[in-house]
C-alpha positions in Angstrom: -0.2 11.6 -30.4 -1.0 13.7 -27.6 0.3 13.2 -23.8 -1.8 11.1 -21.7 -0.5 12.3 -18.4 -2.5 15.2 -17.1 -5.8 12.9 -17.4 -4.7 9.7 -15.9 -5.6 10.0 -12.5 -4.4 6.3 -11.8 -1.6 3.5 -13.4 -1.9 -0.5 -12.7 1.0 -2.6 -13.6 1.1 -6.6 -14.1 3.8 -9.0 -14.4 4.7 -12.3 -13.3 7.5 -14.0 -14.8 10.6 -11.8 -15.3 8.6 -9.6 -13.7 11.0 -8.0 -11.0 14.0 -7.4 -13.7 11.5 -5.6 -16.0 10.3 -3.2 -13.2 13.5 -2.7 -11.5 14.0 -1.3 -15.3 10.5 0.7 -15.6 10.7 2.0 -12.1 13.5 4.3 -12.4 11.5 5.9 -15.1 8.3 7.2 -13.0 8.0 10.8 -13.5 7.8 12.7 -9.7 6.6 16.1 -11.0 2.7 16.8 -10.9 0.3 15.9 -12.1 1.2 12.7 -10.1 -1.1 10.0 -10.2 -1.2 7.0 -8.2 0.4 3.3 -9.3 -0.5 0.1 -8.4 1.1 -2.9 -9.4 0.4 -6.8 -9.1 3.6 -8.8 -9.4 2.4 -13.0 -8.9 4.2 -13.3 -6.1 3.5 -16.2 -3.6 4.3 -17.0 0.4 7.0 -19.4 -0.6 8.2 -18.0 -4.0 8.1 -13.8 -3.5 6.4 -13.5 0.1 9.7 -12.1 1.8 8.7 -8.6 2.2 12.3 -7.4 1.2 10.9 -7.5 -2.5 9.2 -4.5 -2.0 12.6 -2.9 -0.2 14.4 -3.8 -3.6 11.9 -2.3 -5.9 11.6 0.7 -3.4 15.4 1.1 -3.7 14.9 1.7 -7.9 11.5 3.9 -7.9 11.7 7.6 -7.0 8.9 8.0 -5.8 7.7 6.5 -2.3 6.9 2.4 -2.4 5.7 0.3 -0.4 2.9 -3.2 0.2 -0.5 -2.0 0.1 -2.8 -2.2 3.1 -6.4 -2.6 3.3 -8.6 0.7 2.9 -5.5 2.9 2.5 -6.2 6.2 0.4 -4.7 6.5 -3.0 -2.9 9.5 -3.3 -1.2 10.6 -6.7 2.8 10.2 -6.6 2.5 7.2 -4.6 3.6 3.4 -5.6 1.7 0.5 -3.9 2.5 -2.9 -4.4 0.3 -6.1 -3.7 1.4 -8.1 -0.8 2.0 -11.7 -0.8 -1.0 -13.9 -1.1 -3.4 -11.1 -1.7 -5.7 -9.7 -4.4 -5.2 -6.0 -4.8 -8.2 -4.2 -5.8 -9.4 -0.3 -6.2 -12.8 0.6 -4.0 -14.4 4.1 -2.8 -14.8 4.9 0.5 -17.1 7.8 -0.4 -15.6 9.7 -3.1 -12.4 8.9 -1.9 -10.4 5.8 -3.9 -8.8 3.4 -1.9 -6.8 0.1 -2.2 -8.8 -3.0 -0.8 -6.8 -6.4 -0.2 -9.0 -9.8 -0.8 -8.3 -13.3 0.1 -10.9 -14.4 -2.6 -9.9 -17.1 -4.6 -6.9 -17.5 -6.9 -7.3 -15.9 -10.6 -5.6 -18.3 -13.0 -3.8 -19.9 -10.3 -2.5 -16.7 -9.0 -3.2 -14.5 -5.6 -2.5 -11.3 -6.3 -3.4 -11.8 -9.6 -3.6 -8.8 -12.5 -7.4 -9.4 -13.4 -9.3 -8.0 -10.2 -7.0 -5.2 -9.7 -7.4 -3.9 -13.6 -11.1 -4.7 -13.7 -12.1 -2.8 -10.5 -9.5 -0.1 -11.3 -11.6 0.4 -14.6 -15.0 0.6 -12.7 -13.3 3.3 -10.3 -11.2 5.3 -12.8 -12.8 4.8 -16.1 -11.0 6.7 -18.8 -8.2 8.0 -16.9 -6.5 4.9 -16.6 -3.6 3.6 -17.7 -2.6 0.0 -17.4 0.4 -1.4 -18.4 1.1 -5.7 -19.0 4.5 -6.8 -19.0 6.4 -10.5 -19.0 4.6 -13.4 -17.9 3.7 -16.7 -18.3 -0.3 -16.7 -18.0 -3.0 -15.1 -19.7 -3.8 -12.9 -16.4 -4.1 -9.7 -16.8 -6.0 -10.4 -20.3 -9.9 -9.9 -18.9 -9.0 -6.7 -17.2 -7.1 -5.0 -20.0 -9.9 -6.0 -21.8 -11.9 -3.9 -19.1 -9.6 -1.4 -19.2 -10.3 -0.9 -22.5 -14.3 -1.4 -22.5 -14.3 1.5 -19.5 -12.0 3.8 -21.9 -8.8 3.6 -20.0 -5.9 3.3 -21.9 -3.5 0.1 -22.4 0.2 -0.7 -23.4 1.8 -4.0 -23.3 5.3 -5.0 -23.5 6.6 -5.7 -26.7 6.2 -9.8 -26.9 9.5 -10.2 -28.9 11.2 -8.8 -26.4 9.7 -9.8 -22.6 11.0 -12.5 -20.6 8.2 -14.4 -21.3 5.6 -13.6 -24.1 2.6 -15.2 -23.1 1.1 -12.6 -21.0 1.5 -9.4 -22.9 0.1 -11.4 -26.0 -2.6 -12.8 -24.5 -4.2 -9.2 -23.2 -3.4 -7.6 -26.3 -5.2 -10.2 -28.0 -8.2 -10.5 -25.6 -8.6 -6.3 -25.3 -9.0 -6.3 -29.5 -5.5 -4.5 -29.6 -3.3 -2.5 -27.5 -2.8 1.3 -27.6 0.9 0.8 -27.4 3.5 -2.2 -27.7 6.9 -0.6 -26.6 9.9 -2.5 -25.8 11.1 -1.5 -21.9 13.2 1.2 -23.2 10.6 2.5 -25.0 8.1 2.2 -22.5 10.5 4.2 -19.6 10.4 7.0 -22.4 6.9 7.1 -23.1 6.9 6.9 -19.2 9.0 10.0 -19.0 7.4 12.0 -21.6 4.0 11.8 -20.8 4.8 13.5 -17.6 5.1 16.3 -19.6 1.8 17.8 -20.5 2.1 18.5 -24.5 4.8 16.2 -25.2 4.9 13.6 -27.1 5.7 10.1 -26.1 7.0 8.5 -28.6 
């Protein structure tokens, strides 16, 4: 299979339960040489349980490229990591041509704020087929509508092997509701296929 990289233009990540030991694993695996595109994740994370902002200190601390909490109507720029803040939705909007990351106080998605849904769903209406989103552990089926978008817009979708995640529900439940998954890689096989793809030509597997 051919790389992916050079036409992905954006990456969305879920996860909710387990979900800060499985990226401090992924995120030392993003590729940092161009083409770079911009990464986005949703981690459930609430005021009480994940709201201290040193969370996104400790991921920055694993990821080489620069991470930090999202804020409203900032411009999405390739090589960069944002990460939903506590008690917000994260979505992707245009200001113009330009994309940008929107933060929404809407209601809870399947009990959760951020939740995965609204950020892949209005990432697939902005990026279409150069998206890449990526489910990992968790304990809900969010995340399952909008890898189904993902999918429906052409964007691409890998899930974390269920066998293996802290908690299966989540990367089952959107490979089921998208009609499949392009890949199911176990975390060391996903920082690979991370790692390759940055590679134009290679493949990832």
């Amino acid at each position: 299979m051919a790389a992916v990289w050079p036409e992905v233009d954006a990456v969305v990540l879920g996860a909710s339960a387990g979900g800060v030991e499985a990226l401090l694993a992924l995120l030392p695996a993003l590729p940092t040489a161009a083409p770079a595109p911009s990464w986005l994740i949703v981690l459930h994370r609430g005021v009480q349980s994940h709201g201290d902002p040193s969370l996104a200190a400790l991921l920055a601390r694993a990821c080489p490229l620069p991470l930090a909490e999202a804020e409203d109507r900032q411009p999405l720029c390739g090589g960069q990591v944002l990460l939903a803040p506590a008690d917000y939705h994260l979505l992707v909007d245009r200001d113009g041509a330009q994309p940008v990351a929107a933060l929404s106080v809407d209601a809870r998605v399947r009990w959760s704020r951020p939740a995965i849904d609204p950020l892949f769903e209005s990432a697939a209406q902005v990026f279409g087929d150069r998206l890449l989103a990526i489910v990992l552990t968790g304990a809900s089926a969010d995340g399952s509508d909008g890898a189904a978008a993902v999918r429906a817009a052409g964007g691409e979708l890998w899930v974390q092997d269920p066998d293996e995640a802290t908690v299966a529900t989540m990367p089952r439940a959107a490979r089921q509701r998208a009609g499949g998954a392009d890949r199911v890689l176990t975390l060391a096989a996903l920082r690979a296929a991370l790692a390759a793809t940055a590679a134009r030509g290679a493949d990832p597997l």
